[in-house]
DRENDO-1510 file (C-alpha; in Angstrom, 1 decimal, always signed):
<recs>
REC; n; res; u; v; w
REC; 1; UNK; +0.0; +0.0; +0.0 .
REC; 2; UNK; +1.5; +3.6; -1.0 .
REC; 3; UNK; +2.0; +6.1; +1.5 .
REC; 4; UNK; -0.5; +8.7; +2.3 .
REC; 5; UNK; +0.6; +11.2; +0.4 .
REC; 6; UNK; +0.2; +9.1; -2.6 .
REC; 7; UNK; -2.7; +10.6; -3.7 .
REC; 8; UNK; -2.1; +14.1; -3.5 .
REC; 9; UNK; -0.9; +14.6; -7.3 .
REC; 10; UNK; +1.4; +16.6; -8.8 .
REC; 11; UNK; +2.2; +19.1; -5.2 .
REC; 12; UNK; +6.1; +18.0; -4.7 .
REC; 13; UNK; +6.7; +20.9; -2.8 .
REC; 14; UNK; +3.9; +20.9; -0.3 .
REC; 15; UNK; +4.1; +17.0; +0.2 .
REC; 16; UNK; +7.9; +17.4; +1.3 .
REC; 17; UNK; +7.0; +20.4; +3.6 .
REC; 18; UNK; +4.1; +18.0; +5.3 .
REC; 19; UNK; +6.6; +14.9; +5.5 .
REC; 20; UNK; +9.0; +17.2; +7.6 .
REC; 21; UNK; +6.8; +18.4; +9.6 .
REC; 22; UNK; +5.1; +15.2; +10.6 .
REC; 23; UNK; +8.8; +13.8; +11.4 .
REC; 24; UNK; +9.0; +17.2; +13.6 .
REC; 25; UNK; +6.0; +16.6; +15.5 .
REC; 26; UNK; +6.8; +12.6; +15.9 .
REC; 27; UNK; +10.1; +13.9; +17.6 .
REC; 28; UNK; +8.2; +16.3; +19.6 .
REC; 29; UNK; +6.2; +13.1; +21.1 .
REC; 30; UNK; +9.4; +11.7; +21.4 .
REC; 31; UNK; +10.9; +14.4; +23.8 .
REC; 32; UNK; +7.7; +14.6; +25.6 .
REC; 33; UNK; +7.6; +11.1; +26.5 .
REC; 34; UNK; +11.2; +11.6; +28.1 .
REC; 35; UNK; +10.4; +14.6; +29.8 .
REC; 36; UNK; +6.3; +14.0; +31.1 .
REC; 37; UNK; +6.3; +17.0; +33.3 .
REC; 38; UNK; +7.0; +19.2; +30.4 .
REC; 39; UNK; +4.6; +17.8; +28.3 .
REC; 40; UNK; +2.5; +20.1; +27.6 .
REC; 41; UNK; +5.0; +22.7; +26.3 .
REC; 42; UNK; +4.5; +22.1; +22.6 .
REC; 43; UNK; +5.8; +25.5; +21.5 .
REC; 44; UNK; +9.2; +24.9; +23.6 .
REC; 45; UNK; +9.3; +21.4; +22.1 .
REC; 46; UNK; +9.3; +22.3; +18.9 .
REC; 47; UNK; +12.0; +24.6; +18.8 .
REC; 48; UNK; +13.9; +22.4; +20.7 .
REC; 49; UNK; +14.0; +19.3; +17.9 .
REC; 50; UNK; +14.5; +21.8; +15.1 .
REC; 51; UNK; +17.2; +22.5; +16.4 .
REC; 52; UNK; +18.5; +19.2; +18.1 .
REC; 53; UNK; +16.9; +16.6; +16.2 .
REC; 54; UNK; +18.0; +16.0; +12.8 .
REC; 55; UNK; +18.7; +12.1; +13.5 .
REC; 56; UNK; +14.4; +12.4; +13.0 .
REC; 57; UNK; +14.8; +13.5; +9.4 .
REC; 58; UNK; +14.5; +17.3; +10.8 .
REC; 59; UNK; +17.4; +19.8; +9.6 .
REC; 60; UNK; +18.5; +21.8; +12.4 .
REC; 61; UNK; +17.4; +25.3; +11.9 .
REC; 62; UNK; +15.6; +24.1; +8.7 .
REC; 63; UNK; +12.2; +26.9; +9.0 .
REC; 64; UNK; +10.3; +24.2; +6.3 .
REC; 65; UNK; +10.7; +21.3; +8.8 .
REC; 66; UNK; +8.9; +22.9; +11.9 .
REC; 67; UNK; +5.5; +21.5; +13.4 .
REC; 68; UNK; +3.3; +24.0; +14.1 .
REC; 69; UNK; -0.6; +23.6; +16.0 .
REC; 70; UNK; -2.3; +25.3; +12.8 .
REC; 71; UNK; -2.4; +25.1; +8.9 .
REC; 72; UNK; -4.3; +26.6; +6.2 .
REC; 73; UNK; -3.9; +24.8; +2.9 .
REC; 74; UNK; -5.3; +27.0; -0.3 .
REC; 75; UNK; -4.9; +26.3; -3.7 .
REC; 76; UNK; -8.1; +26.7; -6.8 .
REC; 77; UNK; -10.3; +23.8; -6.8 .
REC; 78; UNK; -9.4; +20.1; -7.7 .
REC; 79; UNK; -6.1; +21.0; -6.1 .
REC; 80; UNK; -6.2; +19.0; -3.7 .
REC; 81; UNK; -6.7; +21.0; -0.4 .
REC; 82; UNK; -8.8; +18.5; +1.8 .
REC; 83; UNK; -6.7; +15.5; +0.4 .
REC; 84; UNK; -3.4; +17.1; +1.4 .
REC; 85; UNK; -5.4; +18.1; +4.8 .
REC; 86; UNK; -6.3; +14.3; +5.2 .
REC; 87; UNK; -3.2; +12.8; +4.3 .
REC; 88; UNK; -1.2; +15.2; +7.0 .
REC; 89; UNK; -3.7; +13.7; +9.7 .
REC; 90; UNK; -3.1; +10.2; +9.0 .
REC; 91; UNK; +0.3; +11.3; +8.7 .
REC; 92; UNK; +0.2; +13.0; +12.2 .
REC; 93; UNK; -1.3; +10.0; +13.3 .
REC; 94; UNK; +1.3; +7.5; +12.0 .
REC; 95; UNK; +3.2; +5.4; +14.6 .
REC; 96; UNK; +6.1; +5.5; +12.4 .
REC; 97; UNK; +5.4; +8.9; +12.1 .
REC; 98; UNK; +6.0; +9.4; +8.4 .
REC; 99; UNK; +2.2; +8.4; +7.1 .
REC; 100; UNK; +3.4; +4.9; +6.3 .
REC; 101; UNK; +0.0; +4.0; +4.6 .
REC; 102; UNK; -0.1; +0.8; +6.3 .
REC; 103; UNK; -0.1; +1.3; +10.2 .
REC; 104; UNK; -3.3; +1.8; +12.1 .
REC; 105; UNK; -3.2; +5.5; +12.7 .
REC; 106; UNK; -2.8; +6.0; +8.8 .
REC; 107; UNK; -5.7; +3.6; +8.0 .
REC; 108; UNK; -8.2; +4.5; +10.3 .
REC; 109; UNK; -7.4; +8.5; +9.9 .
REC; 110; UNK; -7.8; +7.9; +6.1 .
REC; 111; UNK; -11.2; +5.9; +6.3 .
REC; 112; UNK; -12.6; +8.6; +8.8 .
REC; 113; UNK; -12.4; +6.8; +11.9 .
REC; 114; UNK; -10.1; +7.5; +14.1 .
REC; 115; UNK; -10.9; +8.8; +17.4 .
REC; 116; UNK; -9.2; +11.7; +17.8 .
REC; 117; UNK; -9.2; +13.1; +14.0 .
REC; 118; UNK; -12.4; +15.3; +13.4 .
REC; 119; UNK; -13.7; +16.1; +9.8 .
REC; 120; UNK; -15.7; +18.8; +9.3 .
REC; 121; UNK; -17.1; +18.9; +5.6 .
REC; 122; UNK; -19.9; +21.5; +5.3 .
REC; 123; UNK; -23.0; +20.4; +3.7 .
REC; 124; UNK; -24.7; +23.3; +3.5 .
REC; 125; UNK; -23.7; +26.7; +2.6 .
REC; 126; UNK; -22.2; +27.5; +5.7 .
REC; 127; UNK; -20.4; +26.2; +9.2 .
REC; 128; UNK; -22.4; +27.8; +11.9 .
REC; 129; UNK; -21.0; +29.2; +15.5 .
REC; 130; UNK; -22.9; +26.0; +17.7 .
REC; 131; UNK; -21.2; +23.3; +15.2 .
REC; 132; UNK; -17.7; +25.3; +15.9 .
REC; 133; UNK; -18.1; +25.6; +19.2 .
REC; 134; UNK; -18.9; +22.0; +20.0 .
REC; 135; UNK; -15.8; +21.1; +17.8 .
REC; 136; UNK; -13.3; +23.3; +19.6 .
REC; 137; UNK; -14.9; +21.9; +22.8 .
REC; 138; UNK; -14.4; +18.4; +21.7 .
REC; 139; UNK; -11.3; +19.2; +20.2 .
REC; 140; UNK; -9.3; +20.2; +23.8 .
REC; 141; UNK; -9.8; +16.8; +25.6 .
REC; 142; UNK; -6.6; +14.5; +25.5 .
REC; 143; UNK; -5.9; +12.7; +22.3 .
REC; 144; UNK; -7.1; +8.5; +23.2 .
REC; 145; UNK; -4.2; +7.6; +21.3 .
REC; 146; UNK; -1.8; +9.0; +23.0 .
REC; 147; UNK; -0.4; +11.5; +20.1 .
REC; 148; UNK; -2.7; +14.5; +18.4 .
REC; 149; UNK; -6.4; +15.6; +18.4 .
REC; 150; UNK; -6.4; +16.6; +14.5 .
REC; 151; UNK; -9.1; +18.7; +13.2 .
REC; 152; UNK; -9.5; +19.2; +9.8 .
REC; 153; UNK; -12.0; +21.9; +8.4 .
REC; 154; UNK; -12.2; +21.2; +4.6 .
REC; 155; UNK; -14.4; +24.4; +3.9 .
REC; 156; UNK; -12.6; +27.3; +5.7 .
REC; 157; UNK; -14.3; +29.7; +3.6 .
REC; 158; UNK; -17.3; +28.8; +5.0 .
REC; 159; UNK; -17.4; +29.3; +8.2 .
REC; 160; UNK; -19.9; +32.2; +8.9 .
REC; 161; UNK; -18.2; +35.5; +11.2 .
REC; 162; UNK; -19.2; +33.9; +15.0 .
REC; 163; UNK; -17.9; +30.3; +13.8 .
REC; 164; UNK; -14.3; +32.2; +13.2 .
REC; 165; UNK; -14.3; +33.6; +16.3 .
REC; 166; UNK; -14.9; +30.8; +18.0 .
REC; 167; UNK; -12.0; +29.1; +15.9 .
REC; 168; UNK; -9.7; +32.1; +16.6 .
REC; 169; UNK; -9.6; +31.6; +20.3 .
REC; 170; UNK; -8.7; +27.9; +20.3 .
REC; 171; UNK; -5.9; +28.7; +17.2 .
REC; 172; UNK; -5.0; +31.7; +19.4 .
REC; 173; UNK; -4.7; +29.4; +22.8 .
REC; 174; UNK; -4.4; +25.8; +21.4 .
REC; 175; UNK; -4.4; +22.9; +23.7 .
REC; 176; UNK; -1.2; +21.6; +23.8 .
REC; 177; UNK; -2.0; +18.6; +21.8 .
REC; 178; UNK; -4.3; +20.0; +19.1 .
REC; 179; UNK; -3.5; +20.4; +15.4 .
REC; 180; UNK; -6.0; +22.7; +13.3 .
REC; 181; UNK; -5.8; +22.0; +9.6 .
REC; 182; UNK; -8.1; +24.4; +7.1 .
REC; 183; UNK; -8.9; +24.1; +4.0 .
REC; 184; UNK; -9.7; +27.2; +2.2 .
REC; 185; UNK; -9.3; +28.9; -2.0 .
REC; 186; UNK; -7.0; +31.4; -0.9 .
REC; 187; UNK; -5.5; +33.6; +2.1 .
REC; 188; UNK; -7.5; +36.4; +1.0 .
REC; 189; UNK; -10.2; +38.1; +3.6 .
REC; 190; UNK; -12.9; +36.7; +1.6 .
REC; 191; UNK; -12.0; +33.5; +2.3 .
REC; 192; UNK; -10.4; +33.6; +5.5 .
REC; 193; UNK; -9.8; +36.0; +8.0 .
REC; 194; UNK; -6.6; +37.8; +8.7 .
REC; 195; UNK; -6.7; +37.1; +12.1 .
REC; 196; UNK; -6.7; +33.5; +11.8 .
REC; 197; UNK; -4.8; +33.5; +8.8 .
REC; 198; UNK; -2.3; +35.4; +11.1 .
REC; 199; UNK; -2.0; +32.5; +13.9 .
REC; 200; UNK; -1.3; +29.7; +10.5 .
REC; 201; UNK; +1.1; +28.5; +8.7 .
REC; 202; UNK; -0.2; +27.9; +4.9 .
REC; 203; UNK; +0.5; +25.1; +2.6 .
REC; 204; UNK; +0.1; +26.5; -1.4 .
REC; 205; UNK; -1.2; +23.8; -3.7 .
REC; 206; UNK; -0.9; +24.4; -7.4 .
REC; 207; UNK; -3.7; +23.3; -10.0 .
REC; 208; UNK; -2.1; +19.9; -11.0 .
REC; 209; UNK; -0.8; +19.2; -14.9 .
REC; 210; UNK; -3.3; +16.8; -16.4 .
REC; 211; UNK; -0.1; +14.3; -17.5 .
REC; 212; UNK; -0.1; +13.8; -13.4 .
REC; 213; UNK; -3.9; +13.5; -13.0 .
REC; 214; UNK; -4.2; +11.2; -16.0 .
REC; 215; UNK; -1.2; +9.4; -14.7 .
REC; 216; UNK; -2.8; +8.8; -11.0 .
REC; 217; UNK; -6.2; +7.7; -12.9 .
REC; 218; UNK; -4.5; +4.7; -14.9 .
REC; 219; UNK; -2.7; +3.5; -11.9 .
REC; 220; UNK; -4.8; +4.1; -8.9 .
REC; 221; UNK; -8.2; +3.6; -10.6 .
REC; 222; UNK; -7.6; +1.4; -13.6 .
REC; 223; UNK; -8.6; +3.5; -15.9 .
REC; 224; UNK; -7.9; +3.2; -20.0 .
REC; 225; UNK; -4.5; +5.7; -20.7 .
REC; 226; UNK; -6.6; +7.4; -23.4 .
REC; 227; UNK; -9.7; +7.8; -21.1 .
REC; 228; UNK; -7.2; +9.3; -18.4 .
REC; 229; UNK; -5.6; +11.3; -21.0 .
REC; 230; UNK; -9.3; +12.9; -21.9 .
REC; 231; UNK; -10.8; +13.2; -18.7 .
REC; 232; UNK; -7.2; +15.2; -17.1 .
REC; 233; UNK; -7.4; +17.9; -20.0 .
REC; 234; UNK; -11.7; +18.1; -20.0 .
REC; 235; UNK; -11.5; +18.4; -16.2 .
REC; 236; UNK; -8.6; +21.2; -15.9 .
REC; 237; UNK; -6.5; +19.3; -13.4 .
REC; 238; UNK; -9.6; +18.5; -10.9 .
REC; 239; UNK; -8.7; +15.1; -10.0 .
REC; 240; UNK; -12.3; +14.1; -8.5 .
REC; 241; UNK; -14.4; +15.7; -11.4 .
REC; 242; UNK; -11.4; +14.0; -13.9 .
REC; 243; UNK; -12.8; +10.6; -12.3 .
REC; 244; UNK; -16.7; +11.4; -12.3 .
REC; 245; UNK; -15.9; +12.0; -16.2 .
REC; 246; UNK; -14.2; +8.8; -16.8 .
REC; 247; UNK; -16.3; +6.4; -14.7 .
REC; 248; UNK; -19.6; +8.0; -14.9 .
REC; 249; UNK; -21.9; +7.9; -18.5 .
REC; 250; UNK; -24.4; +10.5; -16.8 .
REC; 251; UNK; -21.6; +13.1; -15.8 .
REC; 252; UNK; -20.5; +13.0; -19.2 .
REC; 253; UNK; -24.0; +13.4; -20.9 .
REC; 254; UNK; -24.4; +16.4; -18.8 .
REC; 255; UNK; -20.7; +17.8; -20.1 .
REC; 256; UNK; -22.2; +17.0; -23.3 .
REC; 257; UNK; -25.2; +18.9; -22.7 .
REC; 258; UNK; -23.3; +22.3; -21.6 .
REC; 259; UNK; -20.9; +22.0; -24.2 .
REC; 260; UNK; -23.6; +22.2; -26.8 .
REC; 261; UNK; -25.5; +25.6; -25.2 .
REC; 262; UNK; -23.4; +27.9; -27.6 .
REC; 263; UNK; -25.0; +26.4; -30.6 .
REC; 264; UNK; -28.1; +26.8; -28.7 .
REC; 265; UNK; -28.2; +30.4; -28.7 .
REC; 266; UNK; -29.7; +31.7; -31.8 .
REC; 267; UNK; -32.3; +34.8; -30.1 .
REC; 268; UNK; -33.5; +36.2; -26.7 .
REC; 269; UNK; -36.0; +33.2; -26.5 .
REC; 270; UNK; -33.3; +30.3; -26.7 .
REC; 271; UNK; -31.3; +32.1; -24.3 .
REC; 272; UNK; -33.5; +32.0; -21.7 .
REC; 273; UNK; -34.4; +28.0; -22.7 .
REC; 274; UNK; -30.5; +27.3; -22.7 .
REC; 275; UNK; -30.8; +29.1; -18.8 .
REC; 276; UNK; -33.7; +27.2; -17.9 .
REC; 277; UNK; -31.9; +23.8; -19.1 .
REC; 278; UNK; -28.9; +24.8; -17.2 .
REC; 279; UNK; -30.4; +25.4; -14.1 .
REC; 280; UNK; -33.2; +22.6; -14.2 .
REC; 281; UNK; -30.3; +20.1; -14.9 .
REC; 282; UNK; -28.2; +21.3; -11.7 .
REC; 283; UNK; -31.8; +20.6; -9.2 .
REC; 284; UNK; -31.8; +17.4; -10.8 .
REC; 285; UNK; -28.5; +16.2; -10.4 .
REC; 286; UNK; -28.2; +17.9; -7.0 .
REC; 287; UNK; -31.1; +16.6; -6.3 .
REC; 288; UNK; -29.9; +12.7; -6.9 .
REC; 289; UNK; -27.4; +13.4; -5.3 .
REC; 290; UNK; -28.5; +13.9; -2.0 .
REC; 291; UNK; -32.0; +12.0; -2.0 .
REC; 292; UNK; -30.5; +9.2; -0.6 .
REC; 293; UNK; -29.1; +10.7; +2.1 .
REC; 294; UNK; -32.3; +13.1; +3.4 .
REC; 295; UNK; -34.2; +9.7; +3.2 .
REC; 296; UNK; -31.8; +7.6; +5.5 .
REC; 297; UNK; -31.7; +10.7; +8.0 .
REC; 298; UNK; -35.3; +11.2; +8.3 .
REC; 299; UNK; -35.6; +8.0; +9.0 .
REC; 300; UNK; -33.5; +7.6; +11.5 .
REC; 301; UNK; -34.3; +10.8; +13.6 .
REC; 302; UNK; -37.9; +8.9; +13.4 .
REC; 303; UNK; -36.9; +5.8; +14.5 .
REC; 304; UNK; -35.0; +7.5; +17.3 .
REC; 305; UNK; -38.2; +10.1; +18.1 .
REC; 306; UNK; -40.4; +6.6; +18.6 .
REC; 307; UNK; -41.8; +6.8; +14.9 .
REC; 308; UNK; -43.6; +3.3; +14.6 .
REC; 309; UNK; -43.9; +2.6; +18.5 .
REC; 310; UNK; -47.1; +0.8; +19.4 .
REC; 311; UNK; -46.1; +1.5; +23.2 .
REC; 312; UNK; -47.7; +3.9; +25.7 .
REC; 313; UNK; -46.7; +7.9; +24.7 .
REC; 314; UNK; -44.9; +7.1; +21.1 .
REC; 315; UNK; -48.0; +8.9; +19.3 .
REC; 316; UNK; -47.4; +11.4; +22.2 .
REC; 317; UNK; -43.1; +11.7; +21.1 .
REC; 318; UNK; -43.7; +11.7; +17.9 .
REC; 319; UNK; -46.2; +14.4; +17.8 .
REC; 320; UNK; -43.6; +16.4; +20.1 .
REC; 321; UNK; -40.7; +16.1; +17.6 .
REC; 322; UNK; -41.9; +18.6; +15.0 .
REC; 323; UNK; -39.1; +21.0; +15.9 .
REC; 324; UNK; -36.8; +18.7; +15.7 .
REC; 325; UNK; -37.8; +17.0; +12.0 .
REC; 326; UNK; -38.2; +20.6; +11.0 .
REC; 327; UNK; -34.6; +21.3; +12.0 .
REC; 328; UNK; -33.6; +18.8; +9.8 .
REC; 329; UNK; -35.5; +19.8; +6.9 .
REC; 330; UNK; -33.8; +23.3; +6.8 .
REC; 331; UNK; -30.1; +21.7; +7.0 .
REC; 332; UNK; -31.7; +19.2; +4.4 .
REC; 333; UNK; -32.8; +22.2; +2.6 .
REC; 334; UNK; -29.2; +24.0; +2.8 .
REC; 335; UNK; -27.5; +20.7; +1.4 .
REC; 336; UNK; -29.7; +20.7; -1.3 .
REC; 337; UNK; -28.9; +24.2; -2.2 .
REC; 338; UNK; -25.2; +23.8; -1.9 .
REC; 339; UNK; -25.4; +20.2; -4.2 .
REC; 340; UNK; -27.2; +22.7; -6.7 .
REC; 341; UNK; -24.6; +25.4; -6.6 .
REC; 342; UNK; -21.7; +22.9; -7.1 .
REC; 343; UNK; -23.6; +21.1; -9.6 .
REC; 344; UNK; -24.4; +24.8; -11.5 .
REC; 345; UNK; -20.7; +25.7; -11.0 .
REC; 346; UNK; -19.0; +22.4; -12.6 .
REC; 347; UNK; -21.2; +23.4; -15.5 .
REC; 348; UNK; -19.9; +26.9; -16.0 .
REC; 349; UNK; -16.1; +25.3; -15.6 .
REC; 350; UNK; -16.8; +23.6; -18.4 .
REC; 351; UNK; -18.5; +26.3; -20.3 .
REC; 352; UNK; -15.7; +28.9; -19.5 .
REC; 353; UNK; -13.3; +26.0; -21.1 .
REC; 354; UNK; -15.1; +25.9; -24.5 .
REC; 355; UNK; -14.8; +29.8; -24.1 .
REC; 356; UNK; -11.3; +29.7; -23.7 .
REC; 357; UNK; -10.6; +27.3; -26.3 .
REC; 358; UNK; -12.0; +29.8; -28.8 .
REC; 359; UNK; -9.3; +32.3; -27.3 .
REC; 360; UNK; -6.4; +30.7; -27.7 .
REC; 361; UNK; -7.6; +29.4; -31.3 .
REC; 362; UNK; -8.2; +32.8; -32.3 .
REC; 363; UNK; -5.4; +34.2; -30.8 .
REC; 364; UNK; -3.2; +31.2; -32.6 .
REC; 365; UNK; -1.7; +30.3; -29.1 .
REC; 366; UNK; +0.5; +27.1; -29.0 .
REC; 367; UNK; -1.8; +25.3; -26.5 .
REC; 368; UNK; -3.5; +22.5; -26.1 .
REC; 369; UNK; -7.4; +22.6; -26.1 .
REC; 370; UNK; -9.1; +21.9; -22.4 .
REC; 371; UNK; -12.2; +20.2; -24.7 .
REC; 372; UNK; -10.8; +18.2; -27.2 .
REC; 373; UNK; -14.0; +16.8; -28.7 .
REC; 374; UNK; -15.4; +20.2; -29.3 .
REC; 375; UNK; -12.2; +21.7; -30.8 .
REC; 376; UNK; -13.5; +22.2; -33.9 .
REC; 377; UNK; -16.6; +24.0; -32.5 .
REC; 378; UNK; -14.3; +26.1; -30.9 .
REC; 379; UNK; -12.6; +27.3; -34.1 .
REC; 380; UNK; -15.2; +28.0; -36.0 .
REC; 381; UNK; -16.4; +30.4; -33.2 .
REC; 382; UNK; -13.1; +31.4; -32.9 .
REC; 383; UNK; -13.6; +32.3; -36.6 .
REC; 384; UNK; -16.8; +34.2; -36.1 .
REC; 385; UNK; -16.1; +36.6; -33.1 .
REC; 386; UNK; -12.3; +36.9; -33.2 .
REC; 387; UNK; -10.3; +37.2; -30.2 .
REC; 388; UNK; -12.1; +40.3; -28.5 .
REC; 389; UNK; -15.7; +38.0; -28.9 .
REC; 390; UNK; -14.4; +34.8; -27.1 .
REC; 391; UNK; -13.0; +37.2; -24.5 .
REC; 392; UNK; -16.2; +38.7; -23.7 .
REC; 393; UNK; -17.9; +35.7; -23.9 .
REC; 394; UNK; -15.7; +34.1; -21.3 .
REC; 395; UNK; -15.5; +36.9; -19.1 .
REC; 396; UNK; -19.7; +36.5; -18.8 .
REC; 397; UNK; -19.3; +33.0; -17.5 .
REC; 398; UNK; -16.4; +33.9; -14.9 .
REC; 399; UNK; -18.9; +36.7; -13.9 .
REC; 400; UNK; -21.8; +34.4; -13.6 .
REC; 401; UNK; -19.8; +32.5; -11.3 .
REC; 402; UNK; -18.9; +35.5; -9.5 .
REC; 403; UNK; -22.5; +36.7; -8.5 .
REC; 404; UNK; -23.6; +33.0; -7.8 .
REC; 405; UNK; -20.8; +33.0; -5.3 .
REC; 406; UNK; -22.0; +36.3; -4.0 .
REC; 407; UNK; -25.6; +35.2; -3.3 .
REC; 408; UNK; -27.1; +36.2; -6.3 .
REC; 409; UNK; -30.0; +34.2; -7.6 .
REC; 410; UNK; -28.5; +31.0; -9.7 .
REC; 411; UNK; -31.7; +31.8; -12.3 .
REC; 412; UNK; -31.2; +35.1; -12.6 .
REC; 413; UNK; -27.1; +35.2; -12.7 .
REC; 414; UNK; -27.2; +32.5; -15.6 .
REC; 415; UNK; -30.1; +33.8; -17.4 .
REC; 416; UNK; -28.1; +37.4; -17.7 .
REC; 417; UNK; -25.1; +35.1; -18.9 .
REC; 418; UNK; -26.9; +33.2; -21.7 .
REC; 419; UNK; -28.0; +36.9; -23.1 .
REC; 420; UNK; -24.3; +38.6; -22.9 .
REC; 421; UNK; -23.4; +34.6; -24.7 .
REC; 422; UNK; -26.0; +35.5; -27.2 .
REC; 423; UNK; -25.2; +39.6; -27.7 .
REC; 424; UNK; -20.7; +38.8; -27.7 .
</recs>
């Protein structure tokens, strides 16, 4: 079995960085064992083995090999932010400390069930201050295993103004054995705040080179060299949508679908059909996506609330648990919206690729195209608007993402798209 950084593709840099510092933090267990009634000293530990320890595969005075209690990894999406996060837990969690692949602390910490590693993947469109204060209270009790209590936030950028707070005074006074690791697009405000960021040390992923995505697909998944090939360059270096592509006949009928909307748009009417299309296949797929998973819930907070009960008060429990199964319904609600959001927004990746193919075609630029089974659609729109066309055309999209992002109504955002597609 490969290590645990096996699958975090085509990020050298950050993968040695991580490796260093998980050989840092196993040496800071190592002088804590010796010295018990120091233990709780992390900071002074630290220093102390990068400076002393480079028998632990620490250079002394090396900054890139120091363990520190919190990390922000950014990078654009597909880049593999909550992978690299992951991996550094189980890596953290290694009793060879190195993130062997095959030790207990890697395998559980990599299937999601160690004890003291905490994954927090937001499934609505925000992480709220109760959920983050619960986690930071969970987080400060004593690791079980005897090394880290690792929390890992995949969706930094999410967490709502209270929720950061509450994060920013356990970063700011961390218990001695706790690791924070966030996941988040970029250091910017925006996406996290400068006080946070402040207290971090940050991890820069790069979008990975489809040769290295394809590459991972053949050999990890088993995938055909040409299907790898085709699915790297038509996903843009996102290794998970790269894999939905080359497994999945539906994803790629719904590429398919959104890489035909600029032949669709002939007047004002077909616009707003080519909107209505775009939008009404996201609910869907978002929708399939996460039907299974409202059923199974609701039916176990009923089973749980006495739903089926013959005994004395279970009409009586049920009837009283109408706040409760209408709690759920609004996070139900909020992960449906998000699934329709990310569903709408892999759409416009795709259509700001056909977009940008036309570019480069019309601006004769010695690069390959992202859609290579649409590459001669692209020219002959690169043909018909020249470069200043496709530019405009692919700015709408990238601005369509924008005001989704901000809130705006999906309908209305891609509907004022398809007409500025249609106009040029």
């Amino acid at each position: 079995m490969p290590d645990v950084f096996a699958d975090l593709v085509g990020q050298d840099e950050a993968v040695d960085t991580l490796r260093r510092a998980a050989a840092a933090a196993a040496a800071v267990l190592r002088a804590a064992a010796h010295r018990p009634d120091e233990a709780d000293e992390l900071a002074a530990l630290v220093e102390e083995v990068e400076v002393a320890s480079g028998a632990s595969g620490v250079s002394p005075g090396d900054p890139g090999a120091g363990m520190t209690h919190a990390w922000i990894f950014t990078g654009p999406p597909g880049s593999g932010r909550s992978v690299a996060a992951r991996a550094f837990a189980a890596a953290l969690q290694c009793v060879h400390g190195t993130g062997c692949g095959t030790c207990p602390g890697c395998h559980t910490t990599l299937a999601g069930t160690h004890a003291d590693v905490r994954l927090v993947v937001p499934e609505g469109l925000s992480i709220g201050v109760s959920e983050m204060r619960a986690l930071v209270l969970r987080a400060a009790s004593t690791p079980s295993g005897g090394r880290w209590q690792v929390v890992v936030i995949e969706d930094a950028d999410r967490l709502t103004e209270a929720a950061g707070n509450a994060l920013l005074k356990a970063v700011e006074e961390p218990p001695p054995r706790t690791v924070f690791l966030l996941c988040a697009p970029s250091t910017h405000p925006d996406d996290i705040s400068v006080t946070i960021r402040s207290r971090c040390r940050v991890v820069p992923l790069r979008q990975p080179p489809p040769d290295a995505v394809a590459e991972v697909l053949a050999r990890r998944d088993g995938i055909a060299p040409d299907v790898a090939r085709w699915a790297a360059a038509a996903a843009q270096g996102h290794v998970g949508r790269a894999r939905r592509l080359a497994r999945d006949p539906e994803a790629r009928k719904r590429r398919d679908a959104v890489l035909a909307v600029p032949r669709r748009l002939t007047g004002v009417g077909a616009a707003f059909d080519a909107a209505s299309a775009l939008i009404e296949a996201a609910e869907a797929e978002a929708e399939a996506s996460v039907a299974e998973t409202d059923a199974a819930e609701r039916a176990a907070l009923e089973t749980a609330l006495g739903a089926g009960g013959t005994g004395r008060g279970a009409a009586g429990a049920i009837r009283g648990a109408a706040g409760q199964l209408k709690e759920l319904e609004k996070r139900q609600k909020s992960r449906a919206t998000r699934a329709q959001r990310d569903a709408l927004d892999r759409a416009l990746v795709d259509l700001a690729g056909f977009y940008r193919d036309a570019l480069t075609m019309a601006l004769r630029a010695s690069v390959a195209p992202v859609h290579t089974d649409t590459a001669s659609l692209a020219e002959a729109g690169a043909r018909k608007w020249d470069a200043e066309g496709a530019l405009r055309r692919l700015e709408a999209v990238l601005a369509c993402r924008a005001a989704i992002e901000a809130n705006v109504k999906p309908r209305i955002a891609v509907e004022a798209m398809m007409l500025a597609l249609w106009k040029g």
